[in-house]
C-alpha positions in Angstrom: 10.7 78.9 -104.1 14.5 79.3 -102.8 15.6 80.0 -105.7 13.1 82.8 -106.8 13.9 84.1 -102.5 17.7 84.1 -103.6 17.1 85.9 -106.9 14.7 88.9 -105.5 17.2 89.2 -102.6 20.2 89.5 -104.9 17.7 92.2 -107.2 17.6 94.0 -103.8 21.1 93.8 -103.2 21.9 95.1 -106.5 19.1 98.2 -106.6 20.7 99.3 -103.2 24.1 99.1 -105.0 22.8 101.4 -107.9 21.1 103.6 -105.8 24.2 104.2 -103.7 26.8 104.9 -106.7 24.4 106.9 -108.5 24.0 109.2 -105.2 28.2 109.0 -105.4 27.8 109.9 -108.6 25.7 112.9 -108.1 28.0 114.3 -105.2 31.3 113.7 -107.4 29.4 116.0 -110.4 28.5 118.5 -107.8 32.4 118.7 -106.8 33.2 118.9 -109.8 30.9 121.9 -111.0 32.4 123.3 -107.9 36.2 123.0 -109.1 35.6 124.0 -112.9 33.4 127.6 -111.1 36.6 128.0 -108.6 38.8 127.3 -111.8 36.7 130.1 -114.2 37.0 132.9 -111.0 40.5 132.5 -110.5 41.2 133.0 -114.5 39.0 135.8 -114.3 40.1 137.9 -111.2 44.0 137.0 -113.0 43.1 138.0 -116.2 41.4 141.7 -114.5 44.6 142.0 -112.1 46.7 141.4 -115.5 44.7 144.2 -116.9 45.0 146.7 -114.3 48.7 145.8 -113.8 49.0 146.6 -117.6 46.7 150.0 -117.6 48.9 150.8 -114.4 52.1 150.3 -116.0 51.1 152.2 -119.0 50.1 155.5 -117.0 53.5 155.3 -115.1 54.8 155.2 -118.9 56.8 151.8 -118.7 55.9 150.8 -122.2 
């Protein structure tokens, strides 16, 4: 009887354990969907300031 006690209390132990790094988990995907979105907008408003800094220096006739 102790041992089966012991053995559903160590189950326990462990689902709470699982339950917490899969929420850990979760959050750490979420931060990272977060960076690689931030990333993609910062290559896109450089690569549309490239582009205007280019269409600019063409009208002035620098190339």
């Amino acid at each position: 009887m102790r041992r089966e006690l012991k053995c559903m209390e160590l189950r326990s132990q462990n689902q709470r354990t699982i339950e917490a790094l899969g929420e850990e988990l979760s959050r750490a995907q979420a931060d990272l969907r977060f960076a690689w979105r931030l990333a993609f907008t910062g290559l896109a408003i450089a690569a549309v300031a490239t582009g205007a800094m280019v269409a600019i220096a063409q009208a002035a006739g620098m190339f």
